[in-house]
C-alpha positions as CSV (number, residue, x, y, z in Angstrom):
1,X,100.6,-6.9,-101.7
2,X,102.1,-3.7,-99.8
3,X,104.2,-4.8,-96.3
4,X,101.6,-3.1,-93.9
5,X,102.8,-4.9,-90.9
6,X,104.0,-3.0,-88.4
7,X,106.7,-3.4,-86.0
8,X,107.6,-4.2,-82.7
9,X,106.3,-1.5,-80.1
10,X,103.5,-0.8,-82.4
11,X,101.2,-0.2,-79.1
12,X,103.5,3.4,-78.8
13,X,102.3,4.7,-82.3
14,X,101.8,8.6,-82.2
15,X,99.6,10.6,-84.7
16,X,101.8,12.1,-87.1
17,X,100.3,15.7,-86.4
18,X,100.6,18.9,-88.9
19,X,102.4,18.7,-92.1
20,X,106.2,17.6,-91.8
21,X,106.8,19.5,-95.0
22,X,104.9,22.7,-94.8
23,X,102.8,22.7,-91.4
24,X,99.0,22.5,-92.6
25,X,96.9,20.9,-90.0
26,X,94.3,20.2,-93.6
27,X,95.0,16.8,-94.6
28,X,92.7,14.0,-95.9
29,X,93.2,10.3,-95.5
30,X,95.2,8.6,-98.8
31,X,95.1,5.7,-98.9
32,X,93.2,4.0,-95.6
33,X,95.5,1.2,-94.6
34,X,93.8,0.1,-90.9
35,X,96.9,0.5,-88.8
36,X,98.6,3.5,-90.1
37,X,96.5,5.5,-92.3
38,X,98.5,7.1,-95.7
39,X,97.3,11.2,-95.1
40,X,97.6,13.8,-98.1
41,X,98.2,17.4,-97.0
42,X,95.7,19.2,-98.5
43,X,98.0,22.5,-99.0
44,X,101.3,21.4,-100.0
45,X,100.3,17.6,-101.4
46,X,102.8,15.5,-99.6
47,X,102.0,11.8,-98.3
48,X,102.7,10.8,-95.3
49,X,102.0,8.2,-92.9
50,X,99.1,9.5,-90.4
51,X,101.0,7.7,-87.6
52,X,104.7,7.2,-86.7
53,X,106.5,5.3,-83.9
54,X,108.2,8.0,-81.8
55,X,111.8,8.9,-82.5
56,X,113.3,6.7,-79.6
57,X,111.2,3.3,-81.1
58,X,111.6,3.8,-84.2
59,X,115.8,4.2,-84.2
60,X,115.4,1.2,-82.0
61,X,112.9,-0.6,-85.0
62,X,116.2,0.2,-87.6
63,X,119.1,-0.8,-85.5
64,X,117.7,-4.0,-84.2
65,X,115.3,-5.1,-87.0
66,X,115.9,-4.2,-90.6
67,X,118.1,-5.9,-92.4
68,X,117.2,-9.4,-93.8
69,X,118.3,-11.2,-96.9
70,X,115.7,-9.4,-99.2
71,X,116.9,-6.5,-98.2
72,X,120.5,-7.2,-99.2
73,X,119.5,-8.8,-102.6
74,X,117.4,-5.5,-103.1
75,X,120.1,-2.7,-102.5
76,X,122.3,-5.2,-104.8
77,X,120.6,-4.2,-107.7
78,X,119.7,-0.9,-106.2
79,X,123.9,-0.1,-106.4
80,X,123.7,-1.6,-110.2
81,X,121.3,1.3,-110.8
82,X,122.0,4.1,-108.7
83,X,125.9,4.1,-109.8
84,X,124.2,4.6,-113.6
85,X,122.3,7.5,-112.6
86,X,124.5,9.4,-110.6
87,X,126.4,11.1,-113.9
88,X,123.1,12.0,-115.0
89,X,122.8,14.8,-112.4
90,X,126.1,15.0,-111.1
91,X,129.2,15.6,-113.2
92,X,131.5,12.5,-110.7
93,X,134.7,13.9,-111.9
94,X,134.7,16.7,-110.0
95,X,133.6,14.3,-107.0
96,X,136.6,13.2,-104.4
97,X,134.9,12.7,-101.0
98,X,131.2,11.3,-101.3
99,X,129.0,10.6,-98.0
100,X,126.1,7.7,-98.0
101,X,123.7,8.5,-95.7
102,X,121.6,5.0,-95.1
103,X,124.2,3.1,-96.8
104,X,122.4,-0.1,-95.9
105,X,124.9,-2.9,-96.9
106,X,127.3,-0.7,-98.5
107,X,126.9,-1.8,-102.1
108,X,127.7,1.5,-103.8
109,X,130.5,2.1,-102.5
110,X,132.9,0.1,-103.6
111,X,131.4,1.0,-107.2
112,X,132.3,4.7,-106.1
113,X,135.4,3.7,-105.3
114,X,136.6,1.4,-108.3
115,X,134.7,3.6,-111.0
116,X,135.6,7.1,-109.9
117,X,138.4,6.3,-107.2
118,X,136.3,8.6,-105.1
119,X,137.2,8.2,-101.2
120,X,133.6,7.0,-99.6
121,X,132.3,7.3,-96.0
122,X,129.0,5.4,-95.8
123,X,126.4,6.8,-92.7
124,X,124.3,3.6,-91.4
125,X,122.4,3.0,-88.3
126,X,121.0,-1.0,-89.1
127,X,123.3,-3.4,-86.6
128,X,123.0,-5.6,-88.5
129,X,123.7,-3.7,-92.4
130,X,126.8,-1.6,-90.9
131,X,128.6,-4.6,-89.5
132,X,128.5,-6.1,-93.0
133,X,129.9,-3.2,-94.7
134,X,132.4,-3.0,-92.1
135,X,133.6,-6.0,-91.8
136,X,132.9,-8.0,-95.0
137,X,133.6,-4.9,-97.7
138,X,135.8,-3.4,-94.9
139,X,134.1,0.2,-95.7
140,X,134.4,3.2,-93.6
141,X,130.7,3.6,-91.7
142,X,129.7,5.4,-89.5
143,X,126.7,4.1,-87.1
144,X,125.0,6.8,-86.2
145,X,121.6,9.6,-87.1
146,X,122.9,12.1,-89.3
147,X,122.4,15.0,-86.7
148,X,124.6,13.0,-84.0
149,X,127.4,11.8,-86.8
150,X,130.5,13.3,-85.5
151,X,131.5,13.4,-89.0
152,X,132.9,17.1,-89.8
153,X,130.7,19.5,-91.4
154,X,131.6,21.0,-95.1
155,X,133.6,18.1,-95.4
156,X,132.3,16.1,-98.5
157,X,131.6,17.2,-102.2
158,X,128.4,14.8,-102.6
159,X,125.8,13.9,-99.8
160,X,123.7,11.4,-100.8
161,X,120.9,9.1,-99.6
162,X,119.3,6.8,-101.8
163,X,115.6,5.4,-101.0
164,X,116.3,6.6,-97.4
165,X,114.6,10.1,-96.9
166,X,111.0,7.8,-97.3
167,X,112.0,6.4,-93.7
168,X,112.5,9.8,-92.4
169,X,109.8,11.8,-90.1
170,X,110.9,14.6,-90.0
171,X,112.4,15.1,-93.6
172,X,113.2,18.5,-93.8
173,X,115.5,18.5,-90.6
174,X,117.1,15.7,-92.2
175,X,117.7,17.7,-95.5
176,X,119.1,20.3,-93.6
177,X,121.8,18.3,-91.8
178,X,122.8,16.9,-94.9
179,X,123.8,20.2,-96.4
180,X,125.6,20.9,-93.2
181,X,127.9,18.0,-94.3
182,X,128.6,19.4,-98.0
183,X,131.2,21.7,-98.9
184,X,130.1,25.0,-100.6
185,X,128.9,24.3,-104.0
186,X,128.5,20.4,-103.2
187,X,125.8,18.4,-103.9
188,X,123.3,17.4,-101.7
189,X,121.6,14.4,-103.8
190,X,118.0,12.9,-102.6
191,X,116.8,9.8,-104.3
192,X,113.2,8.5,-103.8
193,X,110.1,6.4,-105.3
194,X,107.5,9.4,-107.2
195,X,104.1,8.6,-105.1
196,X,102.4,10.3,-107.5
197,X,103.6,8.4,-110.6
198,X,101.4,6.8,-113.3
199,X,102.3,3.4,-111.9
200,X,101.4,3.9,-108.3
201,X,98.6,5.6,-109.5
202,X,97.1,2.6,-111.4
203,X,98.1,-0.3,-108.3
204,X,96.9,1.6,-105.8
205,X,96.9,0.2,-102.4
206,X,98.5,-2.8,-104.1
207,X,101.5,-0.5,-104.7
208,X,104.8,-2.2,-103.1
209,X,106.0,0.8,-101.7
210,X,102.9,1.5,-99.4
211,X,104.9,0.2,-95.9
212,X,103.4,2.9,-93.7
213,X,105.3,1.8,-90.8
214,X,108.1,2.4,-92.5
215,X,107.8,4.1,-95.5
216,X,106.6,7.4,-93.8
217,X,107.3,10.3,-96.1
218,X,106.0,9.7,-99.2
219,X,107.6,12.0,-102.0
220,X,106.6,13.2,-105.9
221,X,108.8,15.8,-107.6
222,X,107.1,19.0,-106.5
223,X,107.2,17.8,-103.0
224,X,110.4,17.2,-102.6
225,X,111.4,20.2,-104.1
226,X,109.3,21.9,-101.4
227,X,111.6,19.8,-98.7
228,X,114.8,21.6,-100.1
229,X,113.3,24.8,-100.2
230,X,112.3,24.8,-96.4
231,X,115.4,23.3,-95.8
232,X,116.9,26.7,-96.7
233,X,119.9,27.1,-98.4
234,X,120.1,24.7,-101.5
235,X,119.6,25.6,-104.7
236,X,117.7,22.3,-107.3
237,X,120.2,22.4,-109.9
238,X,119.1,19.2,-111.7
239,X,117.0,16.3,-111.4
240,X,116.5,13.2,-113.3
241,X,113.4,10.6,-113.6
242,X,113.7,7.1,-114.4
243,X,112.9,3.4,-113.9
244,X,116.0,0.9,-113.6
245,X,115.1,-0.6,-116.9
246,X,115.6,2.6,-118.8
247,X,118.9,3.4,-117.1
248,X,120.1,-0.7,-117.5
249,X,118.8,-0.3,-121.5
């Protein structure tokens, strides 16, 4: 069954308001969780939790609370798969300096690293995730939100987040301060569950994914194609659909 908890300060939930991709107040309840409604825009088709902690809480919710040890064995095998589809859309030898926006434990990049001898910075605001990767796989990362980084713009040929733009509100913001980060003709790579796919489809409100406390921005292909575009400023020059068992096969 989905995680439909939701968090500590739960009493402060705000309604999500107009579209966060294309600003339509005409949106229709998705999937009708009792806490925190799933709403689908009715003009540009994108998911989204109906309700959201506010930005304070919920950067409070991530640096004090997530992390456990299903989240580590999770982005273990999430690094086993992401490191075999990034040369489908991105050719790595031409990649020297790679940024990790949500890099959770750190996983991939050491893989980076030892496959591609790429030099890694990983971006990562769980206490708890960061002060692994720092300390046990003695990683460069940087706690901080992307917009208040420090990290010097145009400075990395690949910015990448991987099953992180889900937790973001306000996505296209994000999208653009991740571009900000690239260096011209870099790679800005966004990597995300399909909310429209056959499977999630068929299960429902017994899909895994549904956490709407967390899992607020709810993405299928044309929808995060519309992200970029009002993002401004990127071009899609490649995408790539898969499950872990057709990359692993």
């Amino acid at each position: 069954m989905p995680e439909t908890s939701t968090p500590r300060h739960a009493d402060r939930l705000i309604d999500r308001g107009p579209c966060p991709i294309c600003g339509s107040d005409d949106k229709r309840v998705h999937v009708a969780f009792a806490d925190i409604p799933v709403m689908k825009c009715g003009s540009c088709g994108f998911i989204h939790s109906g309700r959201v902690l506010p930005d304070d809480a919920l950067a409070e919710y991530y640096k004090r609370s997530f992390g456990s040890r299903r989240h580590m064995e999770g982005q273990i095998v999430n690094a086993t798969v992401n490191i075999l589809a990034l040369p489908k859309v991105i050719d790595m030898s031409r990649v020297k300096t790679f940024l990790d926006v949500g890099t959770g434990y750190g996983f991939l990049l050491p893989k980076l690293r030892d496959r591609y001898g790429v030099s890694c910075t990983g971006m990562e605001i769980s206490a708890q995730e960061a002060e692994y990767a720092r300390n046990t796989l003695r990683l460069n990362v940087v706690s901080r939100m992307i917009q208040e980084s420090g990290l010097p713009e145009g400075a990395f040929d690949v910015a990448a987040c991987f099953e992180v733009i889900e937790h973001i509100a306000d996505p296209v913001p994000f999208v653009r301060h991740m571009a900000r980060h690239v260096k011209p003709g870099g790679h800005v790579l966004l990597m995300t569950d399909n909310f429209e796919s056959a499977v999630v489809k068929r299960s429902g409100p017994r899909f895994t994914k549904w956490i709407p406390h967390s899992h607020v921005s709810d993405f299928a292909p044309a929808t995060i194609e519309r992200c970029i575009r009002e993002a401004g400023g990127l071009e899609v020059t490649g995408w790539c659909s898969f499950t872990p068992w057709e990359l692993i096969a």
